[in-house]
MARSE-843007 format. One record per residue (C-alpha): y, z negated, x negated; residue in one letter. Coordinates in pm, 1 decimal, always signed. Example, Ala and Ser with C-alpha at 12.3 -4.5 7.8 and 13.67 -1.06 7.14 Angstrom:
BEGIN
atom north:-450.0&up:-780.0&east:-1230.0&residu:A $
atom north:-106.0&up:-714.0&east:-1367.0&residu:S $
% end
This chain:
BEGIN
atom north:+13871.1&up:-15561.7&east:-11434.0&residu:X $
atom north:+13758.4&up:-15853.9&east:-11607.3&residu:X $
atom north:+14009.6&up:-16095.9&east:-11833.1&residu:X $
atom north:+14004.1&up:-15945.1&east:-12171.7&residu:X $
atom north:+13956.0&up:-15556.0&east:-12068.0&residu:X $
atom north:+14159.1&up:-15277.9&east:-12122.9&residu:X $
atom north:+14227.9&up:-14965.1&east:-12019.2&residu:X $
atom north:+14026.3&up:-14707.3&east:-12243.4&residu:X $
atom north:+14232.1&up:-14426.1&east:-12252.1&residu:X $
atom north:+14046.6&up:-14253.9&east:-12446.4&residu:X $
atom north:+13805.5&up:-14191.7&east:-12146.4&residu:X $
atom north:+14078.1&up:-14051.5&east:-11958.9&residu:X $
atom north:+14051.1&up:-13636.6&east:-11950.3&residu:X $
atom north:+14312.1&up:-13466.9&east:-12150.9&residu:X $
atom north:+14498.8&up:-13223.8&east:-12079.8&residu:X $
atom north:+14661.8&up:-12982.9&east:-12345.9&residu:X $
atom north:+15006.8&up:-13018.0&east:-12413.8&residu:X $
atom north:+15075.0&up:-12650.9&east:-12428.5&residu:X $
atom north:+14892.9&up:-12582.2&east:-12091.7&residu:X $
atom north:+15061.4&up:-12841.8&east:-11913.8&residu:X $
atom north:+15421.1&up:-12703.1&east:-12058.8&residu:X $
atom north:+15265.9&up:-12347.5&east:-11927.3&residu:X $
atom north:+15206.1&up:-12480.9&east:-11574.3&residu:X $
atom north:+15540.4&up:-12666.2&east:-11598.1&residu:X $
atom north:+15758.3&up:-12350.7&east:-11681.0&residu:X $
atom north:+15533.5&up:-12108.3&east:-11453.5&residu:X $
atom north:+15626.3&up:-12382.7&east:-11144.7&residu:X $
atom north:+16012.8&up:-12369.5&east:-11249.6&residu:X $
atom north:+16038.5&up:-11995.4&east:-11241.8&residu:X $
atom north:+15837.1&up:-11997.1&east:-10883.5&residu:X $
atom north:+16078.0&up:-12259.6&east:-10728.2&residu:X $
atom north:+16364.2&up:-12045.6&east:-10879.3&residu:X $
atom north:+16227.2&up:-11698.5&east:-10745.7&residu:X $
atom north:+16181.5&up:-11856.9&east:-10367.6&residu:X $
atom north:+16550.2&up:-12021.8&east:-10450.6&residu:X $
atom north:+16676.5&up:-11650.1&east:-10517.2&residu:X $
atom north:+16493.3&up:-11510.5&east:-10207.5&residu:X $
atom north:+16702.8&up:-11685.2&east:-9990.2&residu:X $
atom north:+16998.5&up:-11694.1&east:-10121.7&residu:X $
atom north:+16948.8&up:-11280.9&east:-10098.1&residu:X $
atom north:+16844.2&up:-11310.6&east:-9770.4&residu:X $
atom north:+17178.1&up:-11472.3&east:-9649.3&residu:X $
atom north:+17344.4&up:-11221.2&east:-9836.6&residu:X $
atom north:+17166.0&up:-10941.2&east:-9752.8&residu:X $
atom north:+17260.4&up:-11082.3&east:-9374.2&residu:X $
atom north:+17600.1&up:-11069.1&east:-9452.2&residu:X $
atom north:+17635.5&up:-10698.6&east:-9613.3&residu:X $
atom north:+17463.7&up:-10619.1&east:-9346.4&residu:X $
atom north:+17668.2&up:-10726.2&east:-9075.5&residu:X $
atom north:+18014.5&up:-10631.5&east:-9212.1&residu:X $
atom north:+17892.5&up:-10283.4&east:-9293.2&residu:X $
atom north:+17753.2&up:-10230.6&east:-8964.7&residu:X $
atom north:+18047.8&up:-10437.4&east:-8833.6&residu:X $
atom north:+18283.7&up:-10173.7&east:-8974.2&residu:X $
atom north:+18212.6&up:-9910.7&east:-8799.8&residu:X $
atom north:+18340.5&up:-10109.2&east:-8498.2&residu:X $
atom north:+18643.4&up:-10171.2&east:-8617.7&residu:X $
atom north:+18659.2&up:-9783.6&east:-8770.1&residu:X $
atom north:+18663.0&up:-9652.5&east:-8460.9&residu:X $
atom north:+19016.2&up:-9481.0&east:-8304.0&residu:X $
atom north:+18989.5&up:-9651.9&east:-8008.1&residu:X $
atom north:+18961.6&up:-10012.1&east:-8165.9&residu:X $
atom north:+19259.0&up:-10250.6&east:-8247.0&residu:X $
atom north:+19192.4&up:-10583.5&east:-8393.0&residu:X $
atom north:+19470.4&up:-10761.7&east:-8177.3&residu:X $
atom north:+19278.2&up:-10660.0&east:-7841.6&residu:X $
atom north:+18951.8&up:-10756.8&east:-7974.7&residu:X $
atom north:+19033.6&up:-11063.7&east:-7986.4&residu:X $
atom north:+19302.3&up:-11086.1&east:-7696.4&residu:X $
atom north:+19196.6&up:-10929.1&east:-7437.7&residu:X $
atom north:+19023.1&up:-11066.9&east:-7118.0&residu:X $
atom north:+18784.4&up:-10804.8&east:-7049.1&residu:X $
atom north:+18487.9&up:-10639.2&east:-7194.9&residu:X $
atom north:+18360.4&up:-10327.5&east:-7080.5&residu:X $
atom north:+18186.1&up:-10178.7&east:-7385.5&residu:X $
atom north:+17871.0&up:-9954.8&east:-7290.1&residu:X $
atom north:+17996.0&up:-9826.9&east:-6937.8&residu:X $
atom north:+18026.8&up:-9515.9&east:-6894.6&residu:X $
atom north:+18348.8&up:-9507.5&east:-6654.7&residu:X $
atom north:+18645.1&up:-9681.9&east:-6668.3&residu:X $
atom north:+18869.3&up:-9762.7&east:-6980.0&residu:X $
atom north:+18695.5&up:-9908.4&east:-7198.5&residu:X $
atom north:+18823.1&up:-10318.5&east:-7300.7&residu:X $
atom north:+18682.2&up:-10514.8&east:-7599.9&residu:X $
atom north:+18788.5&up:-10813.3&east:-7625.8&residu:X $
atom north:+18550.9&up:-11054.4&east:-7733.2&residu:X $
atom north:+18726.4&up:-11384.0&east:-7502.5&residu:X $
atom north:+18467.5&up:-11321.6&east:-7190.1&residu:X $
atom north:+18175.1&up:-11346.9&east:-7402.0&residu:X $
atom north:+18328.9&up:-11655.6&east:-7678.3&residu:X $
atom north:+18441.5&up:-11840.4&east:-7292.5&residu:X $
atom north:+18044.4&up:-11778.1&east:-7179.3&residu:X $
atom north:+17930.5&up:-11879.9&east:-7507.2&residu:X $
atom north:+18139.5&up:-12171.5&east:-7524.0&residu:X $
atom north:+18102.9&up:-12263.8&east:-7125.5&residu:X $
atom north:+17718.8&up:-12257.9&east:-7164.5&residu:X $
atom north:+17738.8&up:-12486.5&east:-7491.7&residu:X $
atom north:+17962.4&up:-12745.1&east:-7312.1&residu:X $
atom north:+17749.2&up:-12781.0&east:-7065.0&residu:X $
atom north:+17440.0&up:-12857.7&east:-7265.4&residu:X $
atom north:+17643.5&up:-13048.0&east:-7491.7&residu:X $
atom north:+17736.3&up:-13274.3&east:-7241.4&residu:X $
atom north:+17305.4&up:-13311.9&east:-7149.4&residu:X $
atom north:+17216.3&up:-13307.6&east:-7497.1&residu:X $
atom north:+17434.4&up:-13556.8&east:-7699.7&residu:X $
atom north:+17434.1&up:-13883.8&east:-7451.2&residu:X $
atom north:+17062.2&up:-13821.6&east:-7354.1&residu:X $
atom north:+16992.0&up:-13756.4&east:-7705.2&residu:X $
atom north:+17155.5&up:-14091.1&east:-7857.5&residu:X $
atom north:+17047.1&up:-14322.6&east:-7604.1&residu:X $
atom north:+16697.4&up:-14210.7&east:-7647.4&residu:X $
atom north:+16686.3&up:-14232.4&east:-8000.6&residu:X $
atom north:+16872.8&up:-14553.7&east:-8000.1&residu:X $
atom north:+16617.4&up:-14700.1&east:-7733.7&residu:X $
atom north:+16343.7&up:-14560.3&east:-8004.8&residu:X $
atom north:+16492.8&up:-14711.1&east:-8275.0&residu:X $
atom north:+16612.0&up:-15053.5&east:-8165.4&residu:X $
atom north:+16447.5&up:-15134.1&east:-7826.4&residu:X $
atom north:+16091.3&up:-14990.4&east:-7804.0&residu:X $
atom north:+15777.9&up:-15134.2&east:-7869.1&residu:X $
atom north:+15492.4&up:-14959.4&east:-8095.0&residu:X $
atom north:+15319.5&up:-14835.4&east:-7801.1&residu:X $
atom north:+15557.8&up:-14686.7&east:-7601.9&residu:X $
atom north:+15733.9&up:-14472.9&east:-7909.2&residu:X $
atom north:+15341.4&up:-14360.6&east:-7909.0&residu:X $
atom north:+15393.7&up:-14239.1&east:-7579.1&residu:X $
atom north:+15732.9&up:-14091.0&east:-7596.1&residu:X $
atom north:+15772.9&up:-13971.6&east:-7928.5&residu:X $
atom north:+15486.7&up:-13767.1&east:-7859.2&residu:X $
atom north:+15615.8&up:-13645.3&east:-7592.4&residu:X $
atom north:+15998.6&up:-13529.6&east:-7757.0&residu:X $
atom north:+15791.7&up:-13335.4&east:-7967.3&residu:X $
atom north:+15591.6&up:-13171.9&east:-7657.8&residu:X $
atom north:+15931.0&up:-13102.0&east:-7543.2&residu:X $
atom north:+16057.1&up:-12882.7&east:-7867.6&residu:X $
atom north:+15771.3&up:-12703.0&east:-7890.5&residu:X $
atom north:+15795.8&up:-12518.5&east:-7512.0&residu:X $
atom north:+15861.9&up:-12165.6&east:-7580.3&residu:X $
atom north:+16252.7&up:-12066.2&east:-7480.3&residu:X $
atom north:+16170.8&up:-11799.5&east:-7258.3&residu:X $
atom north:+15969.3&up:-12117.2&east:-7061.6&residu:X $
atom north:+16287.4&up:-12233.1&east:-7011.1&residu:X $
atom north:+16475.5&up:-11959.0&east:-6922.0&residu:X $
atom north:+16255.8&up:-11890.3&east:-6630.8&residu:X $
atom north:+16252.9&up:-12251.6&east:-6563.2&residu:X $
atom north:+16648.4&up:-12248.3&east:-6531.8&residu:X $
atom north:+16630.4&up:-11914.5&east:-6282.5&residu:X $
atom north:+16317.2&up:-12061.7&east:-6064.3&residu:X $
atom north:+16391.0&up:-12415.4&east:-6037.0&residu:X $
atom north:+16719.1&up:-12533.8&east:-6171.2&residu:X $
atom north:+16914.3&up:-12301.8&east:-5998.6&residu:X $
atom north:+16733.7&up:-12288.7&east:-5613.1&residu:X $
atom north:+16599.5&up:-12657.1&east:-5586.0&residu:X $
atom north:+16893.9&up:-12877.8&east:-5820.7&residu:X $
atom north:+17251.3&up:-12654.1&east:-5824.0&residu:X $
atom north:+17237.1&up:-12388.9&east:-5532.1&residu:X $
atom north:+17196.0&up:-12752.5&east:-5245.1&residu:X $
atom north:+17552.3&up:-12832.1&east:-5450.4&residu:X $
atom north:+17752.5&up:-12533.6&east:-5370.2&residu:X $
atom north:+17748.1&up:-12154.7&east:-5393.6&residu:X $
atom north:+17620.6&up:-12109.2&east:-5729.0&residu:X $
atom north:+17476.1&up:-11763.2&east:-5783.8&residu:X $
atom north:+17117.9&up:-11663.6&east:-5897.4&residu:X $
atom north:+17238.9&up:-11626.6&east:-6264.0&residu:X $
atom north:+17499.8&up:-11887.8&east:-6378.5&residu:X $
atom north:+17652.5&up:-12077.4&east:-6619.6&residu:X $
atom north:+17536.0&up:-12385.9&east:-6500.6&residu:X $
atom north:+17140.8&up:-12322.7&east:-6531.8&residu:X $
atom north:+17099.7&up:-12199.9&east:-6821.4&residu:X $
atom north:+17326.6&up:-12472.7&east:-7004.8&residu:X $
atom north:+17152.9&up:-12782.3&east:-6839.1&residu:X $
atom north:+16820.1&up:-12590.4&east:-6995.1&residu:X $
atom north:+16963.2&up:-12517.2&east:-7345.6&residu:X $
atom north:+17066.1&up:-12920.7&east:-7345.8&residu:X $
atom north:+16688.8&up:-12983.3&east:-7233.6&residu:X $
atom north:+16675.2&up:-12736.6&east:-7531.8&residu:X $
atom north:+16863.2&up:-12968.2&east:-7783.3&residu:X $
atom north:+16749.5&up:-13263.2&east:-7612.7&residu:X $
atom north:+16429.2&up:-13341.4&east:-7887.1&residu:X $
atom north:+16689.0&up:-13177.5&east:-8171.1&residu:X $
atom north:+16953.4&up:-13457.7&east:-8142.3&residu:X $
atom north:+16708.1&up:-13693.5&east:-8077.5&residu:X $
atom north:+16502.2&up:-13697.5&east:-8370.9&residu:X $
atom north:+16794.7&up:-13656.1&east:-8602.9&residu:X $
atom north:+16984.6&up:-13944.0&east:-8442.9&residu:X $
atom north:+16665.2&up:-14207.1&east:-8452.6&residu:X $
atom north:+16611.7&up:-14068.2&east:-8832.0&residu:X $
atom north:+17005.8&up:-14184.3&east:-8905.4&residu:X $
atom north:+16956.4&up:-14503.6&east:-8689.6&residu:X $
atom north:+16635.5&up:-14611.2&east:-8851.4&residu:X $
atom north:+16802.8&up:-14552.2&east:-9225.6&residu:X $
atom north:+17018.6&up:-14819.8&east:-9177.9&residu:X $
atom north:+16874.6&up:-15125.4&east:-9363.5&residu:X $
atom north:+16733.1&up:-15385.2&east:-9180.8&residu:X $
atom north:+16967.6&up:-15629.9&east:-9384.2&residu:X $
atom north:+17246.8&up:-15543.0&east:-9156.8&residu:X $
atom north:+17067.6&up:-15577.2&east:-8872.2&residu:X $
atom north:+16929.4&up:-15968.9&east:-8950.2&residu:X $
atom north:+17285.1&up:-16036.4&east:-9087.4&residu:X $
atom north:+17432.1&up:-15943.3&east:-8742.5&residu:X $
atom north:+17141.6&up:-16140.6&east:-8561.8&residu:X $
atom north:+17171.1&up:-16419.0&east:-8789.6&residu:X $
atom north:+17571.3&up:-16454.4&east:-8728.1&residu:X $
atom north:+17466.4&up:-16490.5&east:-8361.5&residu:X $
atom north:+17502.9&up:-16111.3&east:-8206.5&residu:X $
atom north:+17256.9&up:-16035.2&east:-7944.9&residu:X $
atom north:+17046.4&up:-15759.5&east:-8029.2&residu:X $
atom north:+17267.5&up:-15510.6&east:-7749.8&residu:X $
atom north:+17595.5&up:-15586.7&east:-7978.2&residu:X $
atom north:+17406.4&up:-15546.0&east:-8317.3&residu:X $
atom north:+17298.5&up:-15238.2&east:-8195.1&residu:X $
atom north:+17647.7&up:-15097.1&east:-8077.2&residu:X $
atom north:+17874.2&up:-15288.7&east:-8308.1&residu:X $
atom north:+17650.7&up:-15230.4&east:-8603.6&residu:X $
atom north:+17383.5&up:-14996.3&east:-8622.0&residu:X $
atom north:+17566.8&up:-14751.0&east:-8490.3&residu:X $
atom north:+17935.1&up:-14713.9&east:-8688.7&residu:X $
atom north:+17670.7&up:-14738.5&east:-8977.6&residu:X $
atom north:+17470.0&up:-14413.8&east:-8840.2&residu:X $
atom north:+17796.1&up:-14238.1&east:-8741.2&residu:X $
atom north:+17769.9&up:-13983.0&east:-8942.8&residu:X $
atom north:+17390.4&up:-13902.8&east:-8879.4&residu:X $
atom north:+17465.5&up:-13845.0&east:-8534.7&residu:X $
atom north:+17789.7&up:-13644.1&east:-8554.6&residu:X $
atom north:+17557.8&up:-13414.4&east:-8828.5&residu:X $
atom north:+17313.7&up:-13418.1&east:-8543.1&residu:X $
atom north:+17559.2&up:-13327.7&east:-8277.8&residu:X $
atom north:+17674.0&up:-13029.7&east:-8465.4&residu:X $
atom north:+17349.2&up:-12864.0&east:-8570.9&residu:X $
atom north:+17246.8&up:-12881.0&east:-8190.7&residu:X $
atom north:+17633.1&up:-12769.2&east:-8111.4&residu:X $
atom north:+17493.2&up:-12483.8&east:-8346.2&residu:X $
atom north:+17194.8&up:-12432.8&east:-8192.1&residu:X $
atom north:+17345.5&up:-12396.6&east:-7831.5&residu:X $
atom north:+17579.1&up:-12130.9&east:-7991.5&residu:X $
atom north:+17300.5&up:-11910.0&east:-8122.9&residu:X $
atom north:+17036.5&up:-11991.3&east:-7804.2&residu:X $
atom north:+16904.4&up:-11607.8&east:-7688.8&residu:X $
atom north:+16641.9&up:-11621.9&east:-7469.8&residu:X $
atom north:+16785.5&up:-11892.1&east:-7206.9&residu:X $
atom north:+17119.1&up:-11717.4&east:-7159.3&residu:X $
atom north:+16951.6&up:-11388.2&east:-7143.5&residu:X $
atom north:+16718.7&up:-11446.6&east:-6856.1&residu:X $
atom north:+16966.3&up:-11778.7&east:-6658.9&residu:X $
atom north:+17327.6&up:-11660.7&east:-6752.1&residu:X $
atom north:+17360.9&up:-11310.9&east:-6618.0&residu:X $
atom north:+17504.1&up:-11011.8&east:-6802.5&residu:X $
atom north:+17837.0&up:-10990.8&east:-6677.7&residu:X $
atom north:+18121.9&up:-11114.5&east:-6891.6&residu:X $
atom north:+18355.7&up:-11384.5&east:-6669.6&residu:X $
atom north:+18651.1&up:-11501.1&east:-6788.7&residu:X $
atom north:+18675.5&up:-11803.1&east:-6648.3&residu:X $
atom north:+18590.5&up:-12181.4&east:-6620.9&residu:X $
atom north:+18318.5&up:-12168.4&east:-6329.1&residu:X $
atom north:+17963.4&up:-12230.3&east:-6378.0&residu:X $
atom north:+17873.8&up:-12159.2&east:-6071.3&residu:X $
atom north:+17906.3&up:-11753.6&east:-6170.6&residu:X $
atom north:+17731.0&up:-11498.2&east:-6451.8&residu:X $
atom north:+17823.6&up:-11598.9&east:-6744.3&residu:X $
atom north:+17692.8&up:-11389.5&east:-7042.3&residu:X $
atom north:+17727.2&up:-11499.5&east:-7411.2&residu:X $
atom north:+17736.0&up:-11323.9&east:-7736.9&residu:X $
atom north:+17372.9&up:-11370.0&east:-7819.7&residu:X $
atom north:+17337.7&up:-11220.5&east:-7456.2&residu:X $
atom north:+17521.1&up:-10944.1&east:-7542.0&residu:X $
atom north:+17338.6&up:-10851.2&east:-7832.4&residu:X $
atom north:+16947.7&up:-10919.2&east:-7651.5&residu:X $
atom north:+17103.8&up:-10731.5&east:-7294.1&residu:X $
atom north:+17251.5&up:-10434.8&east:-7533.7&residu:X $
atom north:+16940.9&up:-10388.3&east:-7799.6&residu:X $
atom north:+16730.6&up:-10366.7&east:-7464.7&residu:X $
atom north:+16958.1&up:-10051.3&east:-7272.0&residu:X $
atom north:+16882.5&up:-9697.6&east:-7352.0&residu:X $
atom north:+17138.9&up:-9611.1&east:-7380.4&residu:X $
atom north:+17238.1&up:-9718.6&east:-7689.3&residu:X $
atom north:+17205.6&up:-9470.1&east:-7959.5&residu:X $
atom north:+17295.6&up:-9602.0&east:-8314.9&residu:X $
atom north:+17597.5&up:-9489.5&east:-8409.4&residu:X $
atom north:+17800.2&up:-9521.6&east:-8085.2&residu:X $
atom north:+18048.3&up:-9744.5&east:-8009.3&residu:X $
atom north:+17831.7&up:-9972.3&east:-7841.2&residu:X $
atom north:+17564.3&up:-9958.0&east:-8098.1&residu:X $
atom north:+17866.2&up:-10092.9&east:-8360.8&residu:X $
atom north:+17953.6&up:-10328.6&east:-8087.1&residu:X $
atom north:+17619.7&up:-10556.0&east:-8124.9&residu:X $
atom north:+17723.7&up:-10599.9&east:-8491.0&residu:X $
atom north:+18068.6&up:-10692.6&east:-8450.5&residu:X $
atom north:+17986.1&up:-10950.0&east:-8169.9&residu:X $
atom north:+17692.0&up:-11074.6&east:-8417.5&residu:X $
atom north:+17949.8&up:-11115.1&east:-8722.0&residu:X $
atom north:+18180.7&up:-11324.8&east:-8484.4&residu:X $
atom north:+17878.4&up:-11544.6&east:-8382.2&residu:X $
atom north:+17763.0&up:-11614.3&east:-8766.9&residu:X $
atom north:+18132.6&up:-11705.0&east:-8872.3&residu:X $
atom north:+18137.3&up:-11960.3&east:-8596.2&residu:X $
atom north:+17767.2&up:-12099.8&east:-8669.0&residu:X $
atom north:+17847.8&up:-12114.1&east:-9073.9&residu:X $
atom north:+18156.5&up:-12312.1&east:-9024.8&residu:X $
atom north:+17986.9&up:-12557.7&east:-8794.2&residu:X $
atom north:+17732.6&up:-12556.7&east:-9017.7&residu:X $
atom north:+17964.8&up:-12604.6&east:-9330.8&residu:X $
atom north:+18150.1&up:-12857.4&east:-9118.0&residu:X $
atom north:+17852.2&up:-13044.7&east:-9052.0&residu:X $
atom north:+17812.2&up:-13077.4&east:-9435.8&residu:X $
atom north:+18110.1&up:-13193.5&east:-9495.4&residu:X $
atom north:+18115.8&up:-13490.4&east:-9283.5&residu:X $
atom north:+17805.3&up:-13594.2&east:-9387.3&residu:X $
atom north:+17936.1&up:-13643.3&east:-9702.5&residu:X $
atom north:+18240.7&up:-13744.5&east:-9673.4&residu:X $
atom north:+18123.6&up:-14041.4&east:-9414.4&residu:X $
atom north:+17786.3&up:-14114.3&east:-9544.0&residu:X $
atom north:+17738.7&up:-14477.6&east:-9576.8&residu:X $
atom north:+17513.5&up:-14517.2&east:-9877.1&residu:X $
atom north:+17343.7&up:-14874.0&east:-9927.9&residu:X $
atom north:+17174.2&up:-15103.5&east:-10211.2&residu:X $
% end
């Protein structure tokens, strides 16, 4: 534009003030109905469970002390007394998760921290790529990757680990979480200014000790908020545990035997014949479902709350 010109905005198309406050209040009520829809979902979820939950619990035969107490749970056979407590398939649940926990998170954080701080341009081309390659494999992939690889070639040369264990199918739900707490911990790492990192420099850190003694405490709570929406994630994992973990509720510690979780439960159980709705077994799947939701909210709710309450925020 030449010295002397202005704008003309008389040139510029108009739009009417009355259509645009139209479009503007026909936009608010769509962002409020898709709002509402989920919000009723989730609540829908949860009348749904307890009701469906109750009739557990309604049943002569249950008491709430056992069910969660006891160390054995034999819902669905047909012989035997029947046991309920929920401990074998929380101590699979939990045994599994530990395991890919302990895969997942240091994996996870050096990677992204290697992305973040330490990479060049064309290798995050090459690897971040390839993270996202990784999330996208279909679970069932790596459920049958767990029971025809994992567990022959990498545990069963180690010791007498059995065809469906504990061990598989959480080193494949941490190859699971691997991209998950990756990508969330480079996104915290990389929203740190770059101010702290040339003040660190410029005091005479080397780039190793601006990285540990820096960066990270400043993306602490990124990562922990990372850690425990994968920690969620492991919890709720179906397809893995189903096909690697066995269907036999253990209590115990050792991964080298079936260990089947509560999502297990509910996939192995939907899948018998058995079941007819409105057995004890049918009620069952809901009250082991309800247990697994209140554990995923409050890690989930948890996972807020330190966010906020250690969120570093920056001019």
């Amino acid at each position: 534009m030449a010295s002397g010109d202005f704008l003309d905005l008389s040139k510029l198309p108009q739009r009417s003030t009355v259509a645009s406050q139209r479009w503007s209040s026909l936009m608010t009520i769509v962002l409020v109905v898709c709002s509402l829809i989920s919000v009723l979902t989730t609540l829908g979820i949860i009348a749904m469970l307890v009701y469906e939950a109750s009739g557990f619990f309604a049943n002569d035969q249950i008491r709430l002390s056992r069910f969660f107490t006891d160390t054995k749970w034999t819902v669905g056979q047909t012989q035997g007394e029947i046991h309920y407590g929920i401990l074998p398939l929380l101590s699979g649940t939990l045994r599994i998760t530990a395991i890919a926990m302990l895969i997942a998170l240091p994996l996870g954080v050096i990677t992204a921290v290697y992305l973040s701080e330490f990479a060049s341009k064309r290798v995050r081309s090459i690897l971040k790529p390839a993270l996202e390659v990784l999330a996208g494999i279909p679970t069932v992939v790596l459920g049958y990757f767990a029971m025809v690889f994992i567990t022959p070639y990498v545990l069963q040369p180690l010791g007498d680990f059995k065809t469906f264990n504990a061990a598989a199918a959480g080193i494949a739900v941490g190859i699971l979480c691997l991209p998950l707490v990756t990508s969330l911990a480079e996104d915290a790492l990389r929203a740190v200014p770059r101010s702290l990192r040339e003040g660190a420099l410029g005091l005479g850190a080397t780039r190793f000790e601006t990285t540990v003694k820096v960066v990270l405490p400043a993306a602490l709570s990124g990562i922990i908020a990372a850690f425990l929406l994968a920690l969620a994630r492991a919890i709720g994992e179906t397809m893995v545990v189903a096909l690697a973990a066995g269907s036999t509720p253990t209590w115990t510690l050792d991964p080298r035997l079936q260990s089947q979780t509560m999502a297990g439960y509910i996939v192995n159980t939907f899948q018998s014949e058995s079941v007819v709705p409105g057995s004890l077994s049918y009620y069952s799947i809901y009250s082991v479902a309800a247990v697994l939701f209140v554990i995923t909210f409050g890690i989930t709710v948890l996972g807020q709350y330190i966010r906020r309450r250690f969120r570093e925020v920056y001019n």
